[in-house]
VOBA-1610 file (N, C-alpha, C; in pm, whole numbers, padded with zeros to 5 digits, always signed):
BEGIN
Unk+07012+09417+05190Unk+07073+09338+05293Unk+07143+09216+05238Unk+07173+09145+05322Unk+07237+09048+05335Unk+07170+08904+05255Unk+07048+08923+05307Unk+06975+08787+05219Unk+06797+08829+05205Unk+06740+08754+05138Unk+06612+08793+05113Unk+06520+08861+05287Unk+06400+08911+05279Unk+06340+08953+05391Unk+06264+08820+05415Unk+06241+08745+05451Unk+06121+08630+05526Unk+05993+08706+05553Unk+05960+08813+05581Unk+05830+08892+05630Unk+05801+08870+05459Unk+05817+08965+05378Unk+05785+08940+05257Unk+05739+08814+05177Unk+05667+08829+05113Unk+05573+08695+05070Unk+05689+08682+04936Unk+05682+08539+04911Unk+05786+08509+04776Unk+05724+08584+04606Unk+05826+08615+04553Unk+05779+08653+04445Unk+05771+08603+04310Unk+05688+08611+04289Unk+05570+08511+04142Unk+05551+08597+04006Unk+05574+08484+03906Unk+05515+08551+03787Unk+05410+08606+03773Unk+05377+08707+03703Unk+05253+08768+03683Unk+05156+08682+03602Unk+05243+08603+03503Unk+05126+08454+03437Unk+05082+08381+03551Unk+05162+08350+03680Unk+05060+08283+03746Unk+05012+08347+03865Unk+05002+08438+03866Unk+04919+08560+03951Unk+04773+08550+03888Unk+04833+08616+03721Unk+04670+08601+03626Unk+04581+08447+03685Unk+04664+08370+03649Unk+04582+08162+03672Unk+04520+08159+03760Unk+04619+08211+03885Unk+04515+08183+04035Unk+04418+08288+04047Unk+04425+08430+03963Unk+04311+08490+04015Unk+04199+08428+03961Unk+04221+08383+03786Unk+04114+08306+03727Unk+04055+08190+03809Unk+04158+08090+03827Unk+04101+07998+03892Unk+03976+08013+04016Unk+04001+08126+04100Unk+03929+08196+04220Unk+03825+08214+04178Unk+03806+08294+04068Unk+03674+08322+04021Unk+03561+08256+03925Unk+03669+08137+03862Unk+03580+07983+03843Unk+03509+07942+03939Unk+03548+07907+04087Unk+03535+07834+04170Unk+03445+07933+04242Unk+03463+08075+04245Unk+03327+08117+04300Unk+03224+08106+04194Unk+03231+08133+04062Unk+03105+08117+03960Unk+03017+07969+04040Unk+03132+07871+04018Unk+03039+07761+04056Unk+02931+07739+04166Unk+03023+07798+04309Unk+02959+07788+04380Unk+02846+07894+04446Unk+02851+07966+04340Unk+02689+08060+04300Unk+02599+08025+04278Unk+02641+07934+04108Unk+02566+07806+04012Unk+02499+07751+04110Unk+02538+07647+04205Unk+02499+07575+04295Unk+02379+07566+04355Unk+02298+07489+04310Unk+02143+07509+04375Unk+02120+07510+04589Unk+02034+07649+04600Unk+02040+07606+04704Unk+01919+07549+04786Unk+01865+07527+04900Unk+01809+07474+04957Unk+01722+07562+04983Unk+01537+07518+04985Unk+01447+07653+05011Unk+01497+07753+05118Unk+01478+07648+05243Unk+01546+07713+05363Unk+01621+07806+05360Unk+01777+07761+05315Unk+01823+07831+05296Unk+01795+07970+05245Unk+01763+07964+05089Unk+01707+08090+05051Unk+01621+08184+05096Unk+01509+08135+05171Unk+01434+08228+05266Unk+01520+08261+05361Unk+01596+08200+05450Unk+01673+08191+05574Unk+01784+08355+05509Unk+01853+08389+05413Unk+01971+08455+05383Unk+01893+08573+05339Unk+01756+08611+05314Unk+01667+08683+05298Unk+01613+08792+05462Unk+01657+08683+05563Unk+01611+08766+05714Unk+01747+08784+05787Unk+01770+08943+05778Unk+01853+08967+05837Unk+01892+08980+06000Unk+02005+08934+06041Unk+01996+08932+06213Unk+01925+09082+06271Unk+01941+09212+06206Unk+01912+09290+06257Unk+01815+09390+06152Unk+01699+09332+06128Unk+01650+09408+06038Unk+01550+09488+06092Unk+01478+09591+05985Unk+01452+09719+06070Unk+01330+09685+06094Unk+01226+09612+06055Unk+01100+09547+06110Unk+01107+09467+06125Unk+01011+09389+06257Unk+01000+09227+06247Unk+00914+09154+06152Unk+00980+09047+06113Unk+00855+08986+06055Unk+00842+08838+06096Unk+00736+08773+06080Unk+00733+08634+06144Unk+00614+08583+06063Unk+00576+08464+06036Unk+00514+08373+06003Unk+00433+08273+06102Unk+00291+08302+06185Unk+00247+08193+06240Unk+00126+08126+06227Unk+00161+07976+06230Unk+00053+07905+06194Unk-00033+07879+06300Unk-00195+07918+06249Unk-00276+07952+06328Unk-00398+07844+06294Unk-00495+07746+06399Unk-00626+07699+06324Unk-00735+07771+06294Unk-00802+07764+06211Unk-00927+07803+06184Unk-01043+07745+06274Unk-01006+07786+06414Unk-01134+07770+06512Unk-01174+07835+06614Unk-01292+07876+06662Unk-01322+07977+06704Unk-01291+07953+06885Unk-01216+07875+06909Unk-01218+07817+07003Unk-01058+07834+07036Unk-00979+07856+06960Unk-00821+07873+06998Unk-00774+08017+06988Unk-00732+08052+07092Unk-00699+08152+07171Unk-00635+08270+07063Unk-00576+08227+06938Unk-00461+08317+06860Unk-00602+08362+06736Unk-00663+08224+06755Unk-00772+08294+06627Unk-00838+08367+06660Unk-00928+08392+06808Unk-00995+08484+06831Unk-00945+08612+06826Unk-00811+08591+06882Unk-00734+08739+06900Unk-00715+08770+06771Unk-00728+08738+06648Unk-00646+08807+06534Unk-00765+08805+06417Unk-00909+08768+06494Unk-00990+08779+06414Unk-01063+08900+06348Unk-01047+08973+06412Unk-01099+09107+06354Unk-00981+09219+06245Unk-00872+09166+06277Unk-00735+09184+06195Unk-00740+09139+06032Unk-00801+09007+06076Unk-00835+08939+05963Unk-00923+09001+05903Unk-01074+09002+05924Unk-01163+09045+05864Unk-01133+09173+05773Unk-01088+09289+05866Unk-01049+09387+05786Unk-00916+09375+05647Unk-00832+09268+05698Unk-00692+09259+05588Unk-00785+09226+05455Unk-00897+09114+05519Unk-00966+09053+05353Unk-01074+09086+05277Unk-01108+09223+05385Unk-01209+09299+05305Unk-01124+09395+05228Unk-01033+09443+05273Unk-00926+09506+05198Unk-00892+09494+05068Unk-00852+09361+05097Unk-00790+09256+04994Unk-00896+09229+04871Unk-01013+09202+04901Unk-01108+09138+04811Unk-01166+09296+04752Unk-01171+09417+04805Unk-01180+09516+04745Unk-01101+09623+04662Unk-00964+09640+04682Unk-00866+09663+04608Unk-00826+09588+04502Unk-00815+09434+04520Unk-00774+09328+04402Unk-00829+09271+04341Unk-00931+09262+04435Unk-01074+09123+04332Unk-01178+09196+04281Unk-01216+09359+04318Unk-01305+09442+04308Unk-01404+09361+04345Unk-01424+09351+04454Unk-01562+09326+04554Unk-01610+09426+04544Unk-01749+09412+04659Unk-01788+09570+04703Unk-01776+09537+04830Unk-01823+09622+04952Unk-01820+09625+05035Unk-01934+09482+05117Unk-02046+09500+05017Unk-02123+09366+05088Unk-02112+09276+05064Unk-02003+09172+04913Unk-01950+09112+04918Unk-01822+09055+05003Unk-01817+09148+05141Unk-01666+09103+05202Unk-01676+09092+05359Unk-01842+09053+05418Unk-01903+09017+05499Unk-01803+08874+05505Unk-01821+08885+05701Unk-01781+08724+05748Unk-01809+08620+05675Unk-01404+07508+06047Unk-01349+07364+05997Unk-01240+07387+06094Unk-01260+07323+06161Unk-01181+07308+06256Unk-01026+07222+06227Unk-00906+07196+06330Unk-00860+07131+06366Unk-00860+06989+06401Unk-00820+06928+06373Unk-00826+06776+06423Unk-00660+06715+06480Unk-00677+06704+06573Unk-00539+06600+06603Unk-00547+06467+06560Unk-00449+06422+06421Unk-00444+06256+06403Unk-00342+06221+06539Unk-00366+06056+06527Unk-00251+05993+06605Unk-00119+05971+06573Unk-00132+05951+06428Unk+00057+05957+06363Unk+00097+06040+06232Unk-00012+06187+06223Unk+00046+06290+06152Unk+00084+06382+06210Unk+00097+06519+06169Unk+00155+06597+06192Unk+00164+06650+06340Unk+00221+06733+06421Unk+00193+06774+06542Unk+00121+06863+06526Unk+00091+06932+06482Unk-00039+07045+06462Unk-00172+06977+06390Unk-00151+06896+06367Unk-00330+06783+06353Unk-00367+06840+06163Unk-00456+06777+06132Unk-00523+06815+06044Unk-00626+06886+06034Unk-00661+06950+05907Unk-00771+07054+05911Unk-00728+07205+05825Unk-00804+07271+05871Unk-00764+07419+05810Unk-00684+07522+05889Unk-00595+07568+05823Unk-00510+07650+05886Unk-00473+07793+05833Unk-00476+07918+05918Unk-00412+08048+05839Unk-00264+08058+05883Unk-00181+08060+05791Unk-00035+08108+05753Unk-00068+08282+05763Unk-00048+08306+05887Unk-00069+08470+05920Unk+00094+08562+05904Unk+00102+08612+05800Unk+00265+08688+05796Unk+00270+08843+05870Unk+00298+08881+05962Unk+00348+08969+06016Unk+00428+09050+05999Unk+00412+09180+06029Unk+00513+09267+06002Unk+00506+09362+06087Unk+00565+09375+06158Unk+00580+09512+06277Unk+00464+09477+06399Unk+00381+09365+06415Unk+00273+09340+06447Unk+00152+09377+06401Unk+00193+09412+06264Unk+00030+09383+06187Unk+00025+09267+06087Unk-00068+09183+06103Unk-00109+09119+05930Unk-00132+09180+05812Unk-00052+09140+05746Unk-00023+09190+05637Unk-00018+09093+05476Unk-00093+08964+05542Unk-00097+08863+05421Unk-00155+08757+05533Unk-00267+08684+05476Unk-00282+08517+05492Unk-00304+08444+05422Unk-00185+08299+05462Unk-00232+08217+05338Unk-00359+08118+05392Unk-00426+08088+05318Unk-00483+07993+05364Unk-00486+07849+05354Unk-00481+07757+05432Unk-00403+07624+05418Unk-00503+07511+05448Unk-00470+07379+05401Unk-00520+07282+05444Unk-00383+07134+05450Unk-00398+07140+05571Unk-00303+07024+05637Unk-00364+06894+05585Unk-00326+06803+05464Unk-00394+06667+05469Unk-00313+06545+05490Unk-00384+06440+05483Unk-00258+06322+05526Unk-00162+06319+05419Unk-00125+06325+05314Unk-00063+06295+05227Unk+00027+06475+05144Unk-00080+06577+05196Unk-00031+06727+05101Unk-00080+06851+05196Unk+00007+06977+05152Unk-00072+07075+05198Unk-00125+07161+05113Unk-00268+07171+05080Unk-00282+07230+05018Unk-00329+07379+05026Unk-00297+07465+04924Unk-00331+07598+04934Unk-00484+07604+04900Unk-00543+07717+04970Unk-00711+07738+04944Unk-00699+07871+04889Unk-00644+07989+04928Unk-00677+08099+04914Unk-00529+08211+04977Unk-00499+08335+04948Unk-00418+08406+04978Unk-00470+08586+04954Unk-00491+08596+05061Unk-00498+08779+04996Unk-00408+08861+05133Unk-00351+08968+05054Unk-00261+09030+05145Unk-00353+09198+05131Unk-00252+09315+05207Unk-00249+09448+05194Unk-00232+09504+05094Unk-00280+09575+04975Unk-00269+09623+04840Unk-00153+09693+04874Unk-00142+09787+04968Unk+00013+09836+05001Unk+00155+09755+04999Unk+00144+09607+05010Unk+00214+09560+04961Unk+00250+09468+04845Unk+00159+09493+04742Unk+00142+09378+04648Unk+00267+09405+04558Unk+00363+09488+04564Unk+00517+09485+04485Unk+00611+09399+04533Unk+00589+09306+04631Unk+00625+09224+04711Unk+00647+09076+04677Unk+00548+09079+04556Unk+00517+08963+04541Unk+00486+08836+04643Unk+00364+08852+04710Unk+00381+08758+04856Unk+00299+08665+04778Unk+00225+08607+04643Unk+00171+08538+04617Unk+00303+08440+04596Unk+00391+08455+04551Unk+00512+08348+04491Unk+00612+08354+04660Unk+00614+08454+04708Unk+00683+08409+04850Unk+00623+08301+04950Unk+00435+08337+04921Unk+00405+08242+05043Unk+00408+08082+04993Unk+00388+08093+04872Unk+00444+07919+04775Unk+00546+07865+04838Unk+00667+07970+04823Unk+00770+07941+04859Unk+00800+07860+05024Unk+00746+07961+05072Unk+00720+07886+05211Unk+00655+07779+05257Unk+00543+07805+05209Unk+00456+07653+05219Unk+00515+07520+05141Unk+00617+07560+05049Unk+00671+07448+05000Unk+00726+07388+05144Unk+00845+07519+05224Unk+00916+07499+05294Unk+00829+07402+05434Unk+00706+07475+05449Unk+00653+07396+05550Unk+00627+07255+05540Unk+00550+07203+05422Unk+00590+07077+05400Unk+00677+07026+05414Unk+00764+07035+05404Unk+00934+07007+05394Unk+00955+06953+05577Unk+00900+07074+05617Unk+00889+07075+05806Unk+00830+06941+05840Unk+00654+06952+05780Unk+00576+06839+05828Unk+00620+06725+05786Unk+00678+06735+05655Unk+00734+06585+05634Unk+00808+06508+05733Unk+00910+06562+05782Unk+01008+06514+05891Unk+00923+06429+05992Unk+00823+06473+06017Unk+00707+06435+06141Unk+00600+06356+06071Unk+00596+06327+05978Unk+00485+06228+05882Unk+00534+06244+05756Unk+00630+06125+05744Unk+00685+06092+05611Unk+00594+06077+05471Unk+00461+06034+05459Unk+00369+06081+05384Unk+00298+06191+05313Unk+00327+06270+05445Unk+00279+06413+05427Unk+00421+06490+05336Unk+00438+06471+05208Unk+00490+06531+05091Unk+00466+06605+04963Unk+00357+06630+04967Unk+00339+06695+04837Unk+00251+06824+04929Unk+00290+06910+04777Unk+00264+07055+04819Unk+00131+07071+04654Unk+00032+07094+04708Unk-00100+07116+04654Unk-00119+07284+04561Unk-00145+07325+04485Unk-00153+07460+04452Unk-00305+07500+04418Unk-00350+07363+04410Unk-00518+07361+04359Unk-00490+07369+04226Unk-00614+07395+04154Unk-00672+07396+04015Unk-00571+07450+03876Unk-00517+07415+03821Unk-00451+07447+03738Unk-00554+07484+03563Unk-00577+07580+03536Unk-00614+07614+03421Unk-00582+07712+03322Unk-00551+07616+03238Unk-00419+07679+03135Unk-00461+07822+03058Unk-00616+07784+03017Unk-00655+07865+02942Unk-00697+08011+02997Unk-00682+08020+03106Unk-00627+08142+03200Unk-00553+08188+03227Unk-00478+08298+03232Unk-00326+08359+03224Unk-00362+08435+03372Unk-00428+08456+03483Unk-00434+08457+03606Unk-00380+08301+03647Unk-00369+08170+03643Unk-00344+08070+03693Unk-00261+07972+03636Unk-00194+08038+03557Unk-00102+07936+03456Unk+00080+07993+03534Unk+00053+08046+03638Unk+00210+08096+03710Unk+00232+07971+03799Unk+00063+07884+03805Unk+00122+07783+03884Unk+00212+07645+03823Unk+00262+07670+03689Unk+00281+07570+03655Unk+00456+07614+03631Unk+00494+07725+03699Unk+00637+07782+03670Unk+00663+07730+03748Unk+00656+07653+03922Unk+00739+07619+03990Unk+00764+07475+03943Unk+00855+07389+03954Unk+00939+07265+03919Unk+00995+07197+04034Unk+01004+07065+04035Unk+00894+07021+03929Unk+00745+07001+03947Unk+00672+06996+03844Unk+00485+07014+03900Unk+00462+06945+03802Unk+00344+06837+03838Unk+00247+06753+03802Unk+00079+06828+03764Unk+00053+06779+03688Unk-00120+06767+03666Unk-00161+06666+03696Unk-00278+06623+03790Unk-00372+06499+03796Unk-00459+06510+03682Unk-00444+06374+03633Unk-00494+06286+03493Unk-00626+06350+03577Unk-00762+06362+03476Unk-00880+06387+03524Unk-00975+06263+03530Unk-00903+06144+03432Unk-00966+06034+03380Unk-00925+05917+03510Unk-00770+05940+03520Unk-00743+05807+03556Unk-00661+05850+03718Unk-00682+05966+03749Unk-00630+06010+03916Unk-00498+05993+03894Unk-00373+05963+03801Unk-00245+05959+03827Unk-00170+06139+03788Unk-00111+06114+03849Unk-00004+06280+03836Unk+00099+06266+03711Unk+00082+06369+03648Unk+00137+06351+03509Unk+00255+06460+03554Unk+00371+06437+03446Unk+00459+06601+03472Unk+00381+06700+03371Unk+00382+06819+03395Unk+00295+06926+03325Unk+00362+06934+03198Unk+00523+06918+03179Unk+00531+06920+03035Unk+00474+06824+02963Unk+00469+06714+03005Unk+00369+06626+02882Unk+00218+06648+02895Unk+00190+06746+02970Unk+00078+06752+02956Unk+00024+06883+02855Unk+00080+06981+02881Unk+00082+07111+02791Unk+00047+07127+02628Unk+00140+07018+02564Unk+00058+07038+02435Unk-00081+06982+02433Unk-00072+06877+02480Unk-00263+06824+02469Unk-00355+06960+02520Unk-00290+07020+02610Unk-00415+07164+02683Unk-00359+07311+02524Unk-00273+07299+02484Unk-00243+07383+02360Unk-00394+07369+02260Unk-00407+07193+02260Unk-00526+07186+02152Unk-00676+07174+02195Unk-00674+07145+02335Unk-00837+07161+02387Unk-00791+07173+02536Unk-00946+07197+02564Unk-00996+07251+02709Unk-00990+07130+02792Unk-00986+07026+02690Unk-00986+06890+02812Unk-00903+06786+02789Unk-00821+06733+02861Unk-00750+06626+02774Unk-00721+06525+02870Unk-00719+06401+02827Unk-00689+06252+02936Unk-00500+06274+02942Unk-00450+06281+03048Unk-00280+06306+03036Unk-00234+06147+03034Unk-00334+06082+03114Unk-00220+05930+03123Unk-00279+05817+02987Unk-00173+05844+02913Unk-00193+05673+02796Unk-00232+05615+02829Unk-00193+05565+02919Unk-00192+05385+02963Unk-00369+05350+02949Unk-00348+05262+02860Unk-00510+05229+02816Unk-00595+05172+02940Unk-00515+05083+03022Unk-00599+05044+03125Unk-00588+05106+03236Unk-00502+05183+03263Unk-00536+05305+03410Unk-00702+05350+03425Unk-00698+05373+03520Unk-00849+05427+03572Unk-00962+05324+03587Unk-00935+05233+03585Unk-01065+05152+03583Unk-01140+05152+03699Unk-01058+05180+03788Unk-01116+05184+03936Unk-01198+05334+03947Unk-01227+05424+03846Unk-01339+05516+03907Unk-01447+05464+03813Unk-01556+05517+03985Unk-01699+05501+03971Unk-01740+05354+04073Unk-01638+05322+04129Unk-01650+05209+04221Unk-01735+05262+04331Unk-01819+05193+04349Unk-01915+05180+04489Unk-01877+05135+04598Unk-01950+05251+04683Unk-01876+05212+04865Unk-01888+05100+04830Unk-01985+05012+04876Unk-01995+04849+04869Unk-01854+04789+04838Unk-01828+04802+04715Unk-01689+04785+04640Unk-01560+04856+04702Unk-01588+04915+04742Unk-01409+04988+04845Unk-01408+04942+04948Unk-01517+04829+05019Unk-01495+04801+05120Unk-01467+04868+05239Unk-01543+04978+05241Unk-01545+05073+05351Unk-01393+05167+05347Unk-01360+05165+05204Unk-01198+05269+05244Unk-01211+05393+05191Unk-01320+05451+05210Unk-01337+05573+05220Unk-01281+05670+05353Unk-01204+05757+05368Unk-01189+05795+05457Unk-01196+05903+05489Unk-01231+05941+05659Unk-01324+06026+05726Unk-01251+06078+05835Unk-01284+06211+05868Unk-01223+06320+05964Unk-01353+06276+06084Unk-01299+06209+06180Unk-01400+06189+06267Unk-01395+06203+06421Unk-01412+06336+06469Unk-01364+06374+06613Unk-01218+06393+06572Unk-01139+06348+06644Unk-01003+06340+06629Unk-00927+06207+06594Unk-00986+06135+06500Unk-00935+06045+06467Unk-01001+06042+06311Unk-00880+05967+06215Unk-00923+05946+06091Unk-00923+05787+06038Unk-01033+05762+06029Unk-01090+05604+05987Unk-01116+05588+05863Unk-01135+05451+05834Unk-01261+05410+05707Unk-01357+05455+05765Unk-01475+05501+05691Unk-01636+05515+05706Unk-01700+05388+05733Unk-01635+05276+05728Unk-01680+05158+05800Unk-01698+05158+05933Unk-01622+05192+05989Unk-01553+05220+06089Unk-01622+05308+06250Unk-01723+05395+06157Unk-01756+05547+06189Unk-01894+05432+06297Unk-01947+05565+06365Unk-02002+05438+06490Unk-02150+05450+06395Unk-02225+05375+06453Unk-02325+05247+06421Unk-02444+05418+06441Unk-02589+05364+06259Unk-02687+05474+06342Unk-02666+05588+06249Unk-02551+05571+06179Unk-02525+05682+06034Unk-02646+05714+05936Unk-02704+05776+05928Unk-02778+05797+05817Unk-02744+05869+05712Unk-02612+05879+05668Unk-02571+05920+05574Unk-02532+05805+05499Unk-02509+05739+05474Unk-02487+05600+05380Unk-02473+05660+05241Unk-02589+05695+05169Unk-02621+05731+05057Unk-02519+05819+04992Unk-02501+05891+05083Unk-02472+06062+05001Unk-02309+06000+05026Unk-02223+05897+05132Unk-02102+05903+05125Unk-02129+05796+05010Unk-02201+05719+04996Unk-02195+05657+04856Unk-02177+05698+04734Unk-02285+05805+04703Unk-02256+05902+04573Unk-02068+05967+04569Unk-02074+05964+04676Unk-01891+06034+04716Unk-01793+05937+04684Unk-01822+05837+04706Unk-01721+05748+04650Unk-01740+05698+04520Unk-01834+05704+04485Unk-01874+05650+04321Unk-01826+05803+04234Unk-01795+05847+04262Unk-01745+05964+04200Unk-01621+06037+04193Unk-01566+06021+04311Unk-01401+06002+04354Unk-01301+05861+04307Unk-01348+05774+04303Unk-01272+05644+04264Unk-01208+05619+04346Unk-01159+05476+04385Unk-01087+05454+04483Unk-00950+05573+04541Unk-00901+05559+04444Unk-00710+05638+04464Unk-00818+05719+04527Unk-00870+05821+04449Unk-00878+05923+04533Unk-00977+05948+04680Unk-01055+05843+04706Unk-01087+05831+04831Unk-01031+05763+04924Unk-00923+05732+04901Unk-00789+05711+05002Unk-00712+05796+05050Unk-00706+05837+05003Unk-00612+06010+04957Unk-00670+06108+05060Unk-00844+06145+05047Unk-00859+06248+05085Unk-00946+06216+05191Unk-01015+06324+05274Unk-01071+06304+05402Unk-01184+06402+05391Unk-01310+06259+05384Unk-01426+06378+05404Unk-01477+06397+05545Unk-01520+06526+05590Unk-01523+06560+05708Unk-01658+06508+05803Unk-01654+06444+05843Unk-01768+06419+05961Unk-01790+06437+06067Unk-01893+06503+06109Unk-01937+06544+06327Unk-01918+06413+06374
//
């Protein structure tokens, strides 16, 4: 014709055809690279229309709320299961703490909790949890041997990271995610030290160390002090007397000093030995349970 077509797109060197396709595929590398958000990653994992349901609900450990009774016999059988396929129980080893509402933690209160995972409407994994003022920590996890290719020991981490993450929003304190006991010289419990970043508590002086500086000292013994600092720790072995009643206590539905706790206690003693043995930090920290 007469003059170029306009419908037709303009025409380009093939050197910079090559550039921009490169460039395209820089810019997706990167934004692969790109770390993403737990959420997220669990979230892009559940599809809008997938062929089973699955769900996650947090349930208390009391015999008194309506979801525990109903899912108690579900339970029993998932963890006799569990403790006999994986832990090699026997059968008579796999025989049969409530809730507390604080005033300015979490909306689901403190105490013990099962992380019940679902699938089609059966349980098929629980984690077991403890809501505290400051962490959540893990107690225990056993699932269905039918699904242990699943890896739900590193998924339900994953989540419970995520739930923290939740409770935090609602009690800015409540931040750290607990895994329990770390011992190196075991290759069953040394996977807990793959997630990042993770701390060891000093055993001497109650401060949280990062696990890489702690690792070579556990390379050369079974026991090792993680924090230098020559004068850290001085505060364990302090006596109630000496904490001034800041021991603190799960009491009805409220959490106090043991000062605090009503008049007529005859336990004195034994929360004494408890605090002379915990050290201050850490009887601030944690909550021993009282009727």
């Amino acid at each position: 014709g007469v003059r170029a077509d306009p419908g037709r797109p303009l025409c380009r060197k093939a050197k910079d055809l090559r550039k921009e396709h490169r460039l395209k595929k820089k810019q997706k590398r990167q934004q692969l690279s790109q770390p993403k958000a737990l959420e997220k990653f669990i979230n892009e994992y559940l599809p809008d229309s997938p062929l089973l349901h699955f769900e996650v609900r947090l349930v208390p450990v009391n015999d008194d709320d309506p979801q525990f009774r109903a899912t108690y016999e579900q339970l029993a059988v998932l963890y006799a299961c569990y403790q006999m396929a994986v832990r090699g129980d026997s059968p008579a080893e796999c025989n049969e703490s409530e809730a507390e509402t604080p005033t300015d933690g979490p909306e689901v209160g403190y105490g013990s909790f099962h992380q019940q995972y679902w699938l089609d409407g059966h349980i098929v994994a629980v984690g077991v949890v403890d809501i505290l003022p400051i962490c959540v920590s893990s107690i225990y996890l056993y699932y269905h041997p039918d699904f242990a290719s699943l890896s739900l020991g590193s998924y339900s981490a994953l989540r419970s990271v995520a739930f923290t993450r939740h409770l935090q929003k609602q009690s800015p304190k409540l931040c750290y995610y607990y895994l329990g006991f770390y011992i190196h010289s075991c290759p069953k419990m040394r996977y807990k030290g793959q997630y990042q970043p993770s701390d060891l508590l000093c055993p001497e002086t109650y401060v949280f160390v990062p696990i890489e500086s702690c690792i070579p000292s556990l390379e050369q013994t079974h026991y090792a002090r993680f924090n230098q600092e020559p004068d850290a720790g001085n505060e364990h072995g302090t006596l109630l007397g000496q904490l001034g009643g800041s021991v603190l206590i799960l009491h009805g539905l409220d959490i106090l000093p043991y000062a605090q706790k009503q008049k007529g206690s005859n336990d004195e003693t034994e929360v004494e030995q408890y605090a002379s043995l915990m050290g201050q930090v850490c009887a601030e920290r944690i909550l021993l349970y009282r009727a």
